[in-house]
N, C-alpha and C positions, 0 to 999 in steps of 0.2 A: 163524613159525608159519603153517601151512597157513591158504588161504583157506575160510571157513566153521567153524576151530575157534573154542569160546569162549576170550575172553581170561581175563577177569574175571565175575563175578557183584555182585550186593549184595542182601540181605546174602549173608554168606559159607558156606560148606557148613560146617555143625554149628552154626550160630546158631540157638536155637527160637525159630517165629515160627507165628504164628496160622494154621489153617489158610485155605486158600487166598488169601494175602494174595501179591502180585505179586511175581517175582524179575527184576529186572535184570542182563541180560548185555551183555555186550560183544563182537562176532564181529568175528573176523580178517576181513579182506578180503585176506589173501594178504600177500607179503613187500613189502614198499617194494624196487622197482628200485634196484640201485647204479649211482652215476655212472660214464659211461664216458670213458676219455680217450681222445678221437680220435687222436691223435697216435701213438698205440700204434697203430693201425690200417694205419701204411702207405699212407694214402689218396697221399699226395704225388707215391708209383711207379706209382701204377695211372691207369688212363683214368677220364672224367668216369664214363662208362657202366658198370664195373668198377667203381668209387667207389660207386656207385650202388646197383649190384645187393649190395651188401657190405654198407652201411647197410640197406638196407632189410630184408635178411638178419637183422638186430640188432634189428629191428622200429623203424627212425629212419622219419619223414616225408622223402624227399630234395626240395628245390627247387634244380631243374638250372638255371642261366643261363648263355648263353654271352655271352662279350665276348672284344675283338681284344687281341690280346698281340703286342713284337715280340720277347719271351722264354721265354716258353711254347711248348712244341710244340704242337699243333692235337691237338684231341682231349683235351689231362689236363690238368688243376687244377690252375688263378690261387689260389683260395684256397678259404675253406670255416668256419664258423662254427655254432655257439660248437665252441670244442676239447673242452672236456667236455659229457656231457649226459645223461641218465635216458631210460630207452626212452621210446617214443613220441611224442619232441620232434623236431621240425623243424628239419634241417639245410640251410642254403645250403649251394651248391654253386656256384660258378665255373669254368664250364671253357672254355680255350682255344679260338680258331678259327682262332688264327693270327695274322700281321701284319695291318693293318687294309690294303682293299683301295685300290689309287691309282685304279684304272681298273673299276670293279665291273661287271657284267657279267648279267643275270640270263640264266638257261639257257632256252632255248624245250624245251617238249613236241613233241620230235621222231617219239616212237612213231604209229606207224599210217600215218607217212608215206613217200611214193614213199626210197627212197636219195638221188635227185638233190636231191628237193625238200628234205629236211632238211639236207642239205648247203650248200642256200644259205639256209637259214634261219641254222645256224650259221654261216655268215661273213656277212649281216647285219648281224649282231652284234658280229661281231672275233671269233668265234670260230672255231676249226680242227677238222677232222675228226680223230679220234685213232685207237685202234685199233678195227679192223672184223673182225666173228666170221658167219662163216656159220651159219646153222641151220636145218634140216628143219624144217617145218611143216606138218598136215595142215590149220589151220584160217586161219594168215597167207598171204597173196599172197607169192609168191619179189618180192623185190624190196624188198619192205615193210620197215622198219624194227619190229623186235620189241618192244625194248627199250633204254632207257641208262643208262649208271654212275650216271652225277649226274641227281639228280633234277630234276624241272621247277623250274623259280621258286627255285632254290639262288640265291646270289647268287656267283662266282667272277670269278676277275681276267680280265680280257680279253685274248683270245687264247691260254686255257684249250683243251686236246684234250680233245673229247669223246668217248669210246669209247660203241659200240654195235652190239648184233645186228640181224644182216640176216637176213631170208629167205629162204632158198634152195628157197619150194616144198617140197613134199612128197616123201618120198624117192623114188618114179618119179624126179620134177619135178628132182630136184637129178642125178641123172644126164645130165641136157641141157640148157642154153640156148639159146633161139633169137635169135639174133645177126644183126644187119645194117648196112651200112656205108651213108655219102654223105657224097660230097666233088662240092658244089657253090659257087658265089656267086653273089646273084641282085644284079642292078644296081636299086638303090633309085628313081634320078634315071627310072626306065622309066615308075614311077609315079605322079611326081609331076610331072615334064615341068621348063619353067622356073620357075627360083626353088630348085631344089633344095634351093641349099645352105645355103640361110637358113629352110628347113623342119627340123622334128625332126620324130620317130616315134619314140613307144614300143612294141615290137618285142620281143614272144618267139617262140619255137620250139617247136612240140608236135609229139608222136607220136601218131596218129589209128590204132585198131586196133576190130577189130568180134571182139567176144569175146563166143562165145556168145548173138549176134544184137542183142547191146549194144555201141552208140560206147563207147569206153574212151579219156579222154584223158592223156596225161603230159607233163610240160612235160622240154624235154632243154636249156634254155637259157631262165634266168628272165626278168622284164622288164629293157629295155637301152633309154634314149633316143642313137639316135641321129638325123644329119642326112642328107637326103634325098641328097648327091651322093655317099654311101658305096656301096662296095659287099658287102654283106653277105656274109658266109662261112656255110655250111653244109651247116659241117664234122663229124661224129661217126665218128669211128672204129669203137665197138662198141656198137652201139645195141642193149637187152637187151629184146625184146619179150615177149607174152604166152607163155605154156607151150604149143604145141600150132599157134600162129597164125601163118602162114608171110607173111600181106603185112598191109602199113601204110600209113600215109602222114605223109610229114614234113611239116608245113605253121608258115608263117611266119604270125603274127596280129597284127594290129594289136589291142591290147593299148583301147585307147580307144575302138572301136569293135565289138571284135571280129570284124571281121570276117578272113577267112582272104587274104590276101596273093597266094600261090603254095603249092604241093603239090608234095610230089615223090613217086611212089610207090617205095617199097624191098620187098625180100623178105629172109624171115628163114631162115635155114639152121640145124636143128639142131647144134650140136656138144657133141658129148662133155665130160665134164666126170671129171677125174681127182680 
């Protein structure tokens, strides 16, 4: 019976009763839900997510849980409770994430950063750079890291490839790189004199560029403790500078002091870009 008809009365139509003496009814409140059997549903072939939007489709509450499986594929349904049940009722849901991790790994928030410098954030880590997508940007830096597959704070096995967009600058910008080379090594022991070799130095490498009347710095070789009777390589083959900005400067820094080392100054030569 429709929600809002009468069911019943009391007393009943054609009984004589005083006037305005009270009649009691009884209203529908609509049909009683029939039980539904999950199992007819097919949940078992679909993904957690799938599962999900299907139920709730039905008007079910879904409670999604993930847990590790070494028999589950990653992504669909461990299990799922109760098998029958009346709309409105609250379904578990279990869905796979996979085999449980040996060596877990959580992923860094790479976006926003230099190329190089996410690059050794992920091996940090034990993790590896995966595939790399160029893309035009009017409002990212060519250089900059856009975006990544896997999100921040995921937790994945170690030594996981991390795919991510790069930016290639604005479409001018992506028709040219400005590119510069140096192959030198600077002897360490110059600095430190005797004792060298039982001295360490922590030791990076930056790229010094004046962009737009602004220092701009980028690291092209992260912190390295080494000992003072080495002698350092610096080495870069294709050094990718600013858009526009034809000289730089390579400078070694002592990372503990900050203070700058040696310089070398380079120049960057547009080239083309196919």
């Amino acid at each position: 019976m429709k929600k809002g008809d009468v069911i019943s009365q009391t007393p009943k139509a054609g009984e004589i009763v005083d006037r305005y003496s009270a009649v009691s009814v009884v209203i529908s409140s609509g049909p009683e839900h029939p039980e539904i059997d999950l199992t007819t549903l097919g949940l078992d072939s679909l993904t957690a997510e799938a599962a999900k939007t299907l139920l709730e489709g039905k008007g079910f509450i879904v409670n999604l849980q993930n847990q590790s499986s070494d028999t589950v594929e990653s992504g669909k349904i461990i299990s799922y409770s109760p098998s029958k049940a009346k709309e409105g009722a609250v379904i578990s849901v279990i869905a796979s994430t996979g085999p449980a991790l040996t060596n877990p790994v959580v992923v860094p928030d790479i976006t926003g950063k230099e190329e190089e410098v996410g690059e050794e954030m992920l091996a940090d880590l034990g993790l590896v750079r995966g595939t790399v997508t160029k893309e035009t940007s009017e409002e990212v830096p060519a250089g900059t890291i856009i975006r990544q597959t896997i999100a921040p704070n995921t937790q994945v096995e170690g030594g996981t490839a991390i795919d991510y967009v790069v930016s290639s600058g604005s479409a001018e910008q992506a028709k040219y790189k400005y590119l510069a080379s140096i192959e030198k090594s600077y002897p360490l022991q110059n600095l430190i004199g005797p004792g060298s070799a039982s001295t360490q130095l922590n030791i990076k490498i930056q790229l010094k560029q004046t962009v737009n009347g602004k220092d701009e710095f980028r690291d092209l070789m992260g912190p390295v403790t080494i000992t003072g009777d080495q002698q350092l390589p610096v080495v870069f083959k294709n050094i990718e500078g600013a858009y526009g900005v034809t000289s730089g400067e390579v400078q070694i820094v002592n990372v503990d002091t900050g203070d700058v080392i040696n310089s070398y100054p380079v120049t960057f030569v547009p080239i083309p870009q196919s």
